[in-house]
N, C-alpha and C positions, 0 to 999 in steps of 0.2 A: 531193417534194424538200424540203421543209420541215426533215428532222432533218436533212440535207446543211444549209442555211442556215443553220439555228442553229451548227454546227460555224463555217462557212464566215468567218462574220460575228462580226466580237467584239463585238457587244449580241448579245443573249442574250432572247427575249421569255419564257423559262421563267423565267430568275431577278432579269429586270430590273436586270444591273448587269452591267458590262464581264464577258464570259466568257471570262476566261481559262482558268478550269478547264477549259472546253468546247476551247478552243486546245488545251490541252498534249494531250488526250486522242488530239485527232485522227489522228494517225498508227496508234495503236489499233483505230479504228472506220473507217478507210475500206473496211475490205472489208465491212463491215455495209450502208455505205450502198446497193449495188443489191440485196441481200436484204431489207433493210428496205424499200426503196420495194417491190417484187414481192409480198413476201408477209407485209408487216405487221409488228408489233411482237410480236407475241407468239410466232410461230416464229425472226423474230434473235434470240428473246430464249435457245431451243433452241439454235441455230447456237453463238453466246457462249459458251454454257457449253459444248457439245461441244469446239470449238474450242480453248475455255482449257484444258479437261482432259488435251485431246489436247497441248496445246505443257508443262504442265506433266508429263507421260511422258515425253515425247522429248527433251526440253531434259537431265533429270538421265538419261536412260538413256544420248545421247551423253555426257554426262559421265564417266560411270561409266566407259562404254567405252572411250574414248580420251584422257582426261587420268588415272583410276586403272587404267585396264587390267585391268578388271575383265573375263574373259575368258569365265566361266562363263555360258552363257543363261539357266537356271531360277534360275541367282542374281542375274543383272542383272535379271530379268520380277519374283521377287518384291520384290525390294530396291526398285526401280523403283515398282510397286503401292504397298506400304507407305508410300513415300513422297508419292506421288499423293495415295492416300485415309487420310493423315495427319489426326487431331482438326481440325490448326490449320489446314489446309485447308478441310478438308468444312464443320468449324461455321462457315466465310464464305463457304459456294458463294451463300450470296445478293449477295456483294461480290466473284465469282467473277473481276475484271478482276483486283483488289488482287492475289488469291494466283496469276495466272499473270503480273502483273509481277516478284511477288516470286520465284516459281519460273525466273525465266530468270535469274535467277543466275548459274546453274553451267554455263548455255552460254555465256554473257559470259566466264567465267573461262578455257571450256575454247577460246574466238577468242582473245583474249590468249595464250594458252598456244602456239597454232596460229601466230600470227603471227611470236612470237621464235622458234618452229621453224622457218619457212618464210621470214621476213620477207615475205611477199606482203600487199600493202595493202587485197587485198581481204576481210580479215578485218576489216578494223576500220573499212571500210563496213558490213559486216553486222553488227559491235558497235552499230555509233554506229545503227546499225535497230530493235535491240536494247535499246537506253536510251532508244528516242524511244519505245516501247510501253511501257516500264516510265514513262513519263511521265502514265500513265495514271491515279497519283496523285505529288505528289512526294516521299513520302516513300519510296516503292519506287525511284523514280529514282534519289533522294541515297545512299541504302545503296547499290545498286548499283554507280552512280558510282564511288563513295569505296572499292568491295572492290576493283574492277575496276583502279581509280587507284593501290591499295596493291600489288593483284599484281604491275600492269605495272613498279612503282619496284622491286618485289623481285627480279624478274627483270635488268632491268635493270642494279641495281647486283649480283646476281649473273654478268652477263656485261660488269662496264666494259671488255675490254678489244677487246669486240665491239661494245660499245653503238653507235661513229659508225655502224654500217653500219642500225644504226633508225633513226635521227635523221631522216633523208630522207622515209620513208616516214611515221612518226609526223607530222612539221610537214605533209604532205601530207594524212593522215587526219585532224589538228586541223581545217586548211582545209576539210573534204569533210565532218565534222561540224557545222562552226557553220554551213556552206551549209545542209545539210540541215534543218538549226536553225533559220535566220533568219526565219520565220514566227513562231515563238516570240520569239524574242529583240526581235527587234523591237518587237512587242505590248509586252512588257513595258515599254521602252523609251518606247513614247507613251501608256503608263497611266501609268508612273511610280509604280508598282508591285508589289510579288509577296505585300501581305497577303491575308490569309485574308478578309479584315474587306470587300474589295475584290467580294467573290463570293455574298457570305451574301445569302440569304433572306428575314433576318429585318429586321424592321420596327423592332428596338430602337435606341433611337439612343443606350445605351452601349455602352463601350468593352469588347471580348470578352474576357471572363476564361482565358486558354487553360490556366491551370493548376487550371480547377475540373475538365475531364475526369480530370487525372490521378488527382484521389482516389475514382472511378469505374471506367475503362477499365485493369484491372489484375486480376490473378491471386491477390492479396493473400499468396499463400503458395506457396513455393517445389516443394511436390508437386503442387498442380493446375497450374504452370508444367509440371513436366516430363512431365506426363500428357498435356502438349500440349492442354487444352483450357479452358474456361473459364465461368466462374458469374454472369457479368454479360455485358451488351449483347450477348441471344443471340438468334441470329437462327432456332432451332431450339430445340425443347424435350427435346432428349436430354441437358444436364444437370440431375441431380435430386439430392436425396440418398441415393435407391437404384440410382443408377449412377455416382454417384460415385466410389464406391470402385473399381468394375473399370477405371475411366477411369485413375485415380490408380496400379494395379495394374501393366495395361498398359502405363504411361509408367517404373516400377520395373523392370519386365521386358526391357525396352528396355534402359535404363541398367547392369541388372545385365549384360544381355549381352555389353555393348560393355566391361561394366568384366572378364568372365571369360577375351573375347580377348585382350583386353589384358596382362594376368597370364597368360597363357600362350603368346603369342608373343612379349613386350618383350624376347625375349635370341635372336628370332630373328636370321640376317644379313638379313635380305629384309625384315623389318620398319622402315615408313619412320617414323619415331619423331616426326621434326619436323612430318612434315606430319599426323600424329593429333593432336599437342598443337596443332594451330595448331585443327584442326576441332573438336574436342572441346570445347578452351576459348571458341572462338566459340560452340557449341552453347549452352554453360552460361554465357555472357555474355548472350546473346537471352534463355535464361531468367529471368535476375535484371532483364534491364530489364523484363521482361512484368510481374515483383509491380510493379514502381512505385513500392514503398518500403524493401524489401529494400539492407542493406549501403549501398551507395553509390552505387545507381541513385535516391532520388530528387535526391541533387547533379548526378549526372551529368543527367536530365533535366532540370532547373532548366535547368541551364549552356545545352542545347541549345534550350530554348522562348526564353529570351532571343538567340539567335542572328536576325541575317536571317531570315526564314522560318523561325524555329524552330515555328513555328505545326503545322507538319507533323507535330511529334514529341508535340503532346501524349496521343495515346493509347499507353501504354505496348503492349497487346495486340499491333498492329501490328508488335512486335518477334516475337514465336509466330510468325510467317510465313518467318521464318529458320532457327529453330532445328532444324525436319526437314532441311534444306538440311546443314547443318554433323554433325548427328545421326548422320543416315543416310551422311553421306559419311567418318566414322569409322568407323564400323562394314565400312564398304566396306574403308578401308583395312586394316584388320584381317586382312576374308579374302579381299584381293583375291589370295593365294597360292595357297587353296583348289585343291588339285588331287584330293583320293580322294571318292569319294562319301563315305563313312562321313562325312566333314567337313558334307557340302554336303548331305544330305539331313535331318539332327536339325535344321539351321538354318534348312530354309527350314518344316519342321514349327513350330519354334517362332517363325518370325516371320508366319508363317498364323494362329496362334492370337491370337498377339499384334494383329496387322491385325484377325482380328473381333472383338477384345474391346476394341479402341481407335474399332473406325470402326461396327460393326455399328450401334451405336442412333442414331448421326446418317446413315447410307445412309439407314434408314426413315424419319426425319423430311424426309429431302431429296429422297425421292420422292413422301411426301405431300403436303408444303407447296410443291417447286416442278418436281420433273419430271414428276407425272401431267397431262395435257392439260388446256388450259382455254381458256377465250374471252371475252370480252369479254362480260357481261351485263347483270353486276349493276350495273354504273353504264353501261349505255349508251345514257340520257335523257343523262348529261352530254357522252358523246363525241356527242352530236347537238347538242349545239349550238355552233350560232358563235361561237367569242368572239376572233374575228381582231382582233387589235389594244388587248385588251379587259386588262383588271385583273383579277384575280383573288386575293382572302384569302384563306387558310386558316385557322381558328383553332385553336390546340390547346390541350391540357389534359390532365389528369389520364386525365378518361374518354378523350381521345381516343389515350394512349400505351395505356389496358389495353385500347381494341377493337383497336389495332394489335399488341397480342402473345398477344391471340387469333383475329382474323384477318387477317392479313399478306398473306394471297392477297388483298384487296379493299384495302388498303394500297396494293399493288403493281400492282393494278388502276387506282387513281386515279393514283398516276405516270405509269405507262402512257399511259391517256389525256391527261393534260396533257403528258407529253413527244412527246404526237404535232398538238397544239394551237399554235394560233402565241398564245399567251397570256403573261404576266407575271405570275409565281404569285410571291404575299410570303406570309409567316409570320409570326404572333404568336401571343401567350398571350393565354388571353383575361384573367388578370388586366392584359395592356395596354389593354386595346379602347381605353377612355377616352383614350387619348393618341392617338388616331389619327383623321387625319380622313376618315371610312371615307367620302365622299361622291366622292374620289376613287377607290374601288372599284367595280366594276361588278357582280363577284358576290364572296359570303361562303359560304366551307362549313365548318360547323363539325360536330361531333359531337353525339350526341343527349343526352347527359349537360352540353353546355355554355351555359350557359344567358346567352343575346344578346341577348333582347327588352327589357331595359332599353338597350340601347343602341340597338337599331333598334327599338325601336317609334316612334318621334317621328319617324325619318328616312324617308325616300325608300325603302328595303328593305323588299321584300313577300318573304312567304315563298314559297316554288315549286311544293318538290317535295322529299322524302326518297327515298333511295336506300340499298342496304344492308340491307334489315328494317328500314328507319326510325333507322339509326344514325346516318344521315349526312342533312344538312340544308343545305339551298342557296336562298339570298335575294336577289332579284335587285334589282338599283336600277333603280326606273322613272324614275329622272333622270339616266342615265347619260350622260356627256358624249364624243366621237367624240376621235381621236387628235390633234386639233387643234381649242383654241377658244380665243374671245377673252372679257375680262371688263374693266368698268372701275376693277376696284379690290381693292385686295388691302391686310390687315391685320397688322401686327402684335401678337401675342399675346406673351406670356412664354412661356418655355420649360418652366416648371411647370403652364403651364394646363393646364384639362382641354379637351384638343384637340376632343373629339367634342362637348360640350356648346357650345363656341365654333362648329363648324362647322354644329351646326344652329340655335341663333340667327340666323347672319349666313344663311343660307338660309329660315328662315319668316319671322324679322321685318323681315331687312332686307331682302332677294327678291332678293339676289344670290349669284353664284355663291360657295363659301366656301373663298377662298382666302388660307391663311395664310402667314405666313412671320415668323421670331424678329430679322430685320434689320430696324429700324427704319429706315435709310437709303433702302432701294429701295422705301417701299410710301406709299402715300399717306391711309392711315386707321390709326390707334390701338384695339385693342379690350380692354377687363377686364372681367374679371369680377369685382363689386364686393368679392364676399367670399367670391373660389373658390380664392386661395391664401393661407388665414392662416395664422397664427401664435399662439402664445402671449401673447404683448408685444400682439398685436390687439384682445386684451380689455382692455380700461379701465374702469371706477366704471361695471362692469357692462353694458356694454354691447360690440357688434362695431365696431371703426372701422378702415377701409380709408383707409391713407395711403399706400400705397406703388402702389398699383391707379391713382392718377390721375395720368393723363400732362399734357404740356403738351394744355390743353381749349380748340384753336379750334375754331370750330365744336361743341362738344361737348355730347352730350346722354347723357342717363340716360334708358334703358329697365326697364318693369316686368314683368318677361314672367311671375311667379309666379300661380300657379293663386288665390290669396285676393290679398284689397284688401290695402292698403298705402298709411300716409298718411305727408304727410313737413311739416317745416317747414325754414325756411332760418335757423341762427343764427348770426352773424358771419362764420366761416369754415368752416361745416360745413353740410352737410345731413343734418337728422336725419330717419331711416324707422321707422317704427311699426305692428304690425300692429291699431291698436288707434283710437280714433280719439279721441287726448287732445287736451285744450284748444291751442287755436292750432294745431293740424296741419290739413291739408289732403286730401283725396284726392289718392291720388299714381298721374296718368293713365299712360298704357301707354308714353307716350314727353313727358320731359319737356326742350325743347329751352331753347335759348338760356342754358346753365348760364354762370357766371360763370366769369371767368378763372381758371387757376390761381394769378396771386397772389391771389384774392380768397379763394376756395374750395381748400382744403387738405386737406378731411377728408369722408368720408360715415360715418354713423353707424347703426347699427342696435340699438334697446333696445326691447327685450319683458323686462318684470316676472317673469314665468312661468320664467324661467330663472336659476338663481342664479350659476351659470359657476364651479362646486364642482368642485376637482378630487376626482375618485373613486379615484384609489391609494392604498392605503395605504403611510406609511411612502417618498412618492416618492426623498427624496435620503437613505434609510439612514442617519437620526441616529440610529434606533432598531437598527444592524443590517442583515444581510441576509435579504431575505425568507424564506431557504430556509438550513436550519442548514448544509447541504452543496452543494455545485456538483451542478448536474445533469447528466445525463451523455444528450444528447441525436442523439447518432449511437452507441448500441452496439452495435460486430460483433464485438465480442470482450471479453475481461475485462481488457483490460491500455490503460485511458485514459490518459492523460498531459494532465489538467487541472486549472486552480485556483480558485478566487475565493476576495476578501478584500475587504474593505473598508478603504479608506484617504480620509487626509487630502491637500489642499493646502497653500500658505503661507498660507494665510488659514481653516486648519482647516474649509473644506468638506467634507464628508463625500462619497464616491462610491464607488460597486463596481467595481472590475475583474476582469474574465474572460478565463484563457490556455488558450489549448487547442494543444495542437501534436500527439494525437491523440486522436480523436474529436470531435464540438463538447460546449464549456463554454458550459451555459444557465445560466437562473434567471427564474423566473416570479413574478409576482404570482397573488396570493390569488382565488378566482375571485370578480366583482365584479360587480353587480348592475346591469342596462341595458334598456332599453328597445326592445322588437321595434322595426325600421322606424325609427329616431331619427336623429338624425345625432349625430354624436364628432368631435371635433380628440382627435387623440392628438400629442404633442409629448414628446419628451427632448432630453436635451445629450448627445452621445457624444465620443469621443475612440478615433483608431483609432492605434496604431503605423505606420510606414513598411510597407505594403504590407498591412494587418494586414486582414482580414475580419472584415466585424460585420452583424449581420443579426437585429431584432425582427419578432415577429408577435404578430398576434391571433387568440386561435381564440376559439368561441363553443361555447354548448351546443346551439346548433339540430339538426337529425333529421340534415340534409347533415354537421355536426360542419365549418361552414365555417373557412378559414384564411385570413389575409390576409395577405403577405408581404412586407415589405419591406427594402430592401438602403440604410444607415446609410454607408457605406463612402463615402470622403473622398480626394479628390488632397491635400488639408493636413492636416495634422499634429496643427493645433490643436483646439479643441472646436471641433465642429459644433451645430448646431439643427436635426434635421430634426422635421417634424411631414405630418401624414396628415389628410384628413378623411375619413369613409369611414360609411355606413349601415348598422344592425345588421340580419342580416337575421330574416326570417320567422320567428317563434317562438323566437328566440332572448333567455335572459333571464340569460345568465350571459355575462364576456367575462371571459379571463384574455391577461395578457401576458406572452411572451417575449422577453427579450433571450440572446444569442446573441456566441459568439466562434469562429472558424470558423479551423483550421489554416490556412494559406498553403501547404503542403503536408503532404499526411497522416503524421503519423511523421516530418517531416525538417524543418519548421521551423514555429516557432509563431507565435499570435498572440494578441495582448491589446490588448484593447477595454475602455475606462473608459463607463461611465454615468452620470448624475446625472440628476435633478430631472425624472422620469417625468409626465406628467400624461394625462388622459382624463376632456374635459369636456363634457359634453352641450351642445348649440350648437342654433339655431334652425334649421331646414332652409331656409337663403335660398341657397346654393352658389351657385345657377344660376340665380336669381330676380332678379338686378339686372345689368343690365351699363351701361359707361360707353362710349363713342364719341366718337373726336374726328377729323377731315378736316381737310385742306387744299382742300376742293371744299363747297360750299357744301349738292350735294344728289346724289345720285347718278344716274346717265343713263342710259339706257333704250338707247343706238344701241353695234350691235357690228358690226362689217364683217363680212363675209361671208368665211365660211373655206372654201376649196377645197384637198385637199390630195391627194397622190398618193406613194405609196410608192415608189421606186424602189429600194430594200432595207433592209434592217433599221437601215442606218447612215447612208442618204441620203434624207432627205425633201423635197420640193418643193411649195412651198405659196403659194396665189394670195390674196390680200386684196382684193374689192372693195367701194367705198366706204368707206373707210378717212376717217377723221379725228381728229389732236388726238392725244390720250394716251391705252394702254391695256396693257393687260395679255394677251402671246399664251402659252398655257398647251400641252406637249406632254404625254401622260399615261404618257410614258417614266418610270422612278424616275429622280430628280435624281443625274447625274453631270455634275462638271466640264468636263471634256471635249466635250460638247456645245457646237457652237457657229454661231449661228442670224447668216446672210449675205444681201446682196443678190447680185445674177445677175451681178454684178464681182466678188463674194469680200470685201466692205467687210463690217465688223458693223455689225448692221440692229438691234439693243437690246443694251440691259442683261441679263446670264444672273443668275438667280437661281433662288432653292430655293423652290417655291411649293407648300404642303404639303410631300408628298417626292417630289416631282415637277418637270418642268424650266419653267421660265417666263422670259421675258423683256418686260422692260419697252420698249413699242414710242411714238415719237416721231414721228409721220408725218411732221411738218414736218422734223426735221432730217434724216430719212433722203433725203426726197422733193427737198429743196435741196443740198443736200450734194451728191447723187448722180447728180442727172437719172435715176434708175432707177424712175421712176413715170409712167403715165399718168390726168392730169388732166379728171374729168368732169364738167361741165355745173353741177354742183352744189356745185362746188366739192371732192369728195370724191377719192381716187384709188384706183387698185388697183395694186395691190404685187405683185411677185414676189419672191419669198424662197426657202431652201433654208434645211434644218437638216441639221447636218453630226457625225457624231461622229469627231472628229480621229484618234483611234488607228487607225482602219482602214485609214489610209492607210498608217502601219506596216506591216500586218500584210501587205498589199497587196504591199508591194514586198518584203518579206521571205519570201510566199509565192512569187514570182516567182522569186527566189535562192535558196529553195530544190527548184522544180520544175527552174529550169534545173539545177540541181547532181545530182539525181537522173537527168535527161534526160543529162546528161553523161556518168556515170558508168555510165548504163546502154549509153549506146551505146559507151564506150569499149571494156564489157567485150564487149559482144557484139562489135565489131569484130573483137577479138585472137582472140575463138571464132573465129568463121568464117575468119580468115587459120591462125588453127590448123589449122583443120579442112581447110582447105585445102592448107595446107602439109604437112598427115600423104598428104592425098588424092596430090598432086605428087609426097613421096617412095614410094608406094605402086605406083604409074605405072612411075615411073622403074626400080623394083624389077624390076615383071614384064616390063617389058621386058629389062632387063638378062640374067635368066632365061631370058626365050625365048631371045636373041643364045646363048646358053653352049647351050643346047641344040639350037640351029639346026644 
């Protein structure tokens, strides 16, 4: 019953953060749940697709049949087919919910349609049924919505002078939809909520760029639009550039047909004229949002990603899910006259031809890759293990996108098993590792091309076991911490540390659990790294000095933790580190305590001889010019860019580049530059980005891998920035060329420009992670943790017992940190402080003031006590009482109608009686 819970329940242990997505879907998937619990994940997974295909036939063949009165059989079966096993269908049978939310369309239109003929209410229960499965994403709901919302107003004010006799029934159908609703609605309500940003995955902790899919998830040109299929994010390999063309063909032969009825019935009397131009042109309006930058689709989606939830719209594609809908249902109106064979048999010939030359090569990939049988094998060392309660990374990467679009079956194999797993699966790149502090993960799976042992070889992570032919690689933490524990001390770091190299110091040298957090307020230790985030301006008269690293230093000590000696001396306000052992320096031991105050001590220093701190650009701030005679042209998919660069002045005649790209990206590289394998680099420039503007440098290398480094320059201010990088050259690599970078805002529809200056890349001493500083408000750190008992009562309510408790500590949940958590005594009083401890939930616990305060403690011998607590996540309660109001409203409406059956059925049974009696009497 576990995938019922995860629905059930808004925490979510697959994606670790409030599941709303999981909420909206549910009305979707409850008939999944007793075929899934029976007979597993891999035949619902059969059922699903049979199921959706099936409601995608029936949904447009009712339509057909009784809103256009399409009368003819072999013309509603193929008309029907064609539409079914349409491109923009088949190529997303792997997202196979999306295209039967989208496909009930035209049954929504044809209940709307049903109800101003009828006015009977209970058509628009079975609508409002109807938009709770297209909630299965929201952008299929909101189209839906918004079509269903325009028919009903067009009806409407086409009948004003009948409209009060809806009214009734409408205000009754609102009420009996937001009932049905209120599970949803509610949720939303105690997240406070409906971002995308709310639900993700991913481990990044910036802010989601939603308009970088649009220059991605698009048709780029209005024939593979109309071909109905598409050249990017394909979930099948049937297109190619030698099926291109028939795709492209097929979707012309379509169009020409609907344009030949057309021209030859427009002066029919029976031809409905308005309602073709209405389908037609919605046809060829889904087309032009599917390119994504065609005409005035990319303003229009602009307009709509900034909307509330515009988050929903930004894959243009997702529009192609419409267009057979509006397509086919022109073409319908065309022959829905069709009375002589001679009409009805060339047509269903040529839309036979056209069906296999549109759908033939994606049927074959979609019986390869997902309707021939399969089973669970190849990862099923990972579905054997436990990981109830447990963390889980994934890491991806490059390799790990191209095994996925060469084997998508073992892709869909590890969802599988994780969406059958009570686990908390997060995502990152492995160019993040570094910022993370992977000590709160229990296990890591990355791919075999991604290479982690610099980041866990030092840590706690052994490797396992591969699975896949060795593609897939899983590490487990043999320090893994249980769903609840306590620690006494928790750091703050800067938000530019390097998280991972901070969380295994404070784990080997300081032998505590490593728990961080960027609020200096709630933690009770200070940690930097002496010279893990510099700068430019950090070099001085040839040496490193760290001024910005040292916090207020009570208690404060410098640790040595670098693999070579190091000596240091104390002069005035500074301490100087040296790997060398000059006159008056010192050995500098592994941990040097009782440092001076910080008004004494203001600076640490670090000079080695050996390094001249030479910048290596040539030509950094372009007095001389730009490096490259011409703008480079760094995204070409076609021959028509739209980009500049130029070199200009300030008011103070500084020289700098700037780069506009509004299509394609506008680059410009340095010269390639001479480095050392294995070294360390501060690379540092000045940028300046426009209002919204995208800017983006990298370093590539000439090593065998041809590695990239990437980074994102882009700024909430307006003004120059300074960012700067330190970063290791790698493995045989003796060349490093830099790229800066001006990235459209959106591709073809609106630009952007990005200024540069004053480039550097200076070879630096390898000390990152060789010094750190330490400062407390506790004199020495303590060995005693109370004992953690704790007991699941569901995904949203936890109950947890503390014995021997005393003094101050830190109780850690290994939930991802949401808000909304909120950690109680057995009265409902808060029992700590909530904080982000990693990205994870923590509260700072008070024995004394909970245990005085409350009387909610019992006191032991020893002075210590034991606690009862509960952790609570607050929106459930929503969701609770709005699942309530909407079972009642369902349970209502279901017995209403059955009632009125059976007094029908009764009341036919009575006049049926009365009948043959009456009969007999006449004939008596």
């Amino acid at each position: 019953m576990l995938f019922l819970q995860k629905y059930i329940f808004t925490w979510s242990f697959q994606t670790g953060a409030p599941n709303l997505d999981g909420i909206l879907r549910l009305p979707g998937r409850l008939v999944y749940f007793p075929f899934f619990h029976l007979f597993g994940s891999v035949s619902t997974s059969y059922l699903y697709l049979l199921i959706s295909y099936a409601v995608v036939f029936v949904s447009f063949f009712l339509f057909l049949k009784y809103f256009l009165k399409l009368s003819s059989n072999p013309l509603l079966i193929i008309i029907c087919l064609s539409f079914t096993l349409s491109p923009a269908f088949l190529g997303n049978t792997a997202k196979v919910g999306l295209v039967a939310a989208a496909a009930l369309l035209p049954l929504s239109v044809l209940l709307v349609s049903k109800f101003f003929d009828t006015n009977k209410l209970v058509y628009l229960i079975v609508l409002t049924l109807l938009l709770n499965y297209a909630l299965i994403h929201p952008f299929t709901f909101t189209v839906n919505l918004m079509c269903v919302l325009g028919y009903a107003a067009y009806r409407l004010i086409s009948s004003r002078s009948e409209s009060k006799k809806y009214l009734k029934n409408i205000l009754i159908g609102i009420v009996i939809a937001v009932g049905l609703n209120a599970y949803g609605l509610t949720t939303i309500i105690g997240v406070h909520s409906i971002s995308k940003d709310t639900i993700t995955q991913s481990t990044a902790g910036v802010e989601t760029d939603y308009f970088s899919l649009v220059d991605i998830a698009n048709t780029r040109d209005l024939l593979t639009a109309m071909s109905l299929s598409k050249s990017v994010l394909l979930d099948f390999n049937y297109y190619s550039d030698s099926t291109k063309l028939t795709f492209i063909t097929s979707g012309l032969v379509l169009i020409a047909l609907i344009s030949y009825f057309f021209l030859r019935f427009k002066s029919s009397q029976e031809f409905e004229l308005r309602r073709f131009v209405v389908f037609f042109g919605l046809g060829m309006i889904c087309m032009l949002l599917s390119t994504g930058t065609l005409l005035f689709v990319g303003t229009v989606i602009h307009i709509l990603i900034n909307l509330p939830g515009g988050w929903m719209f930004r894959s243009p594609l997702k529009w192609q899910l419409y267009a057979p809908f509006f397509l086919w249902s022109s073409l319908a109106v065309l022959v829905v006259h069709f009375k002589q064979k001679r009409h009805v048999v060339p047509l269903m010939i040529v839309l036979t031809v056209t069906l296999v030359l549109q759908s033939g090569y994606i049927i074959r990939d979609v019986y390869r890759q997902l309707i021939v049988p399969k089973q669970i094998h190849t990862l099923q060392g990972i579905a054997d293990i436990n990981m109830n309660d447990k963390r889980l990374l994934v890491v991806t990467g490059q390799d790990c996108f191209k095994y996925a679009n060469q084997r998508p079956d073992t892709m869909t194999e590890l969802n599988e098993v994780l969406l059958s797993k009570n686990v908390q699966v997060k995502k990152a790149d492995e160019s993040l590792l570094s910022t993370l502090n992977i000590y709160s993960f229990d296990y890591i799976i990355v791919c075999s091309g991604n290479n982690i042992s610099d980041v866990v070889r030092n840590n706690s992570f052994k490797y396992t076991k591969s699975y896949a032919d060795g593609n897939l690689k899983m590490y487990t933490n043999t320090k893994s911490k249980p769903l609840y524990y306590t620690s006494n001390y928790a750091f703050t770091i800067p938000e530019s540390s390097n998280v991972n190299a901070d969380a295994y110091f404070i784990d080997r040298y300081l032998g505590v659990s490593p728990l961080l957090t960027t609020d200096s307020n709630i933690s009770n230790g200070s940690l930097r790294q002496t010279f893990g985030n510099l700068q430019k301006t950090d070099i001085v008269d040839g040496q490193l000095v760290s001024m910005q690293n040292i916090a207020s230093l009570q208690n404060g000590k410098l640790y040595n933790v670098g693999s070579n000696p190091a000596y240091y001396r104390i002069n005035q306000d500074s301490i100087i580190i040296s790997p060398k052992a000059l006159p008056g320096y010192t050995l500098l031991p592994k941990t040097l305590d009782n440092l001076p105050d910080q008004s004494v001590l203001q600076k640490i220093k670090y000079t080695d001889s050996s390094f001249n701190y030479k910048n290596l650009v040539p030509n950094p701030s372009f007095n001389d010019g730009p490096w490259e005679r011409n703008v480079g042209d760094c995204f070409r998919y076609d021959d028509t860019p739209n980009i500049g660069m130029k070199v200009e002045k300030d008011n103070q005649a500084n020289r700098y580049i700037t780069l506009f790209a509004k299509k394609h990206v506008a680059c410009t590289h340095t010269p390639e530059i001479k480095v050392k394998a294995g070294s360390s680099y501060l690379l540092s420039l000045k940028a300046q980005a426009d209002k919204k503007a995208r800017s983006r440098y990298l370093v590539t290398f000439n090593d065998p891998a041809r590695t990239v480094l990437n980074f994102n320059s882009s700024s909430k201010t307006q003004g120059w920035t300074s960012p700067s990088e330190t970063f290791t050259t790698p493995k045989y690599a003796t060349t490093a060329t830099i790229y800066l970078e001006s990235l459209p805002i959106q591709e073809g529809i609106e630009a952007s420009t990005v200024r540069y200056d004053d480039i550097s890349l200076i070879n630096i001493p390898d000390v990152t992670n060789d010094f750190y500083v330490t400062s407390s408000t506790q004199d020495e750190f303590t060995s005693h943790h109370p004992d953690v008992k704790f007991s699941v009562v569901n995904p949203t309510r936890h109950s947890i017992h503390l014995t021997d408790a005393r003094g101050k500590f830190y109780l850690v949940q290994s939930n991802s940190y949401f808000t909304s958590w909120a950690l109680t005594t057995t009265n409902g009083k808060s029992a700590g402080l909530h904080m982000k401890l990693n990205d994870t939930n923590g509260w700072y616990i008070d024995v004394n003031d909970i245990c005085k305060r409350d009387n909610q403690c019992s006191l032991n011998s020893d002075g210590t006590y034991n606690i009862n607590l509960i952790a609570v996540f607050s929106p459930q309660k929503y969701f609770n009482v709005g699942l309530i109001l909407s079972i009642i409203t369902l349970c209502s409406c279901v017995s209403y109608y059955t009632y009125r059956h059976i007094m029908k059925r009764n009341g036919t049974r009575s006049a049926t009686s009365r009948l043959k009696a009456t009969s007999r009497v006449r004939h008596g």
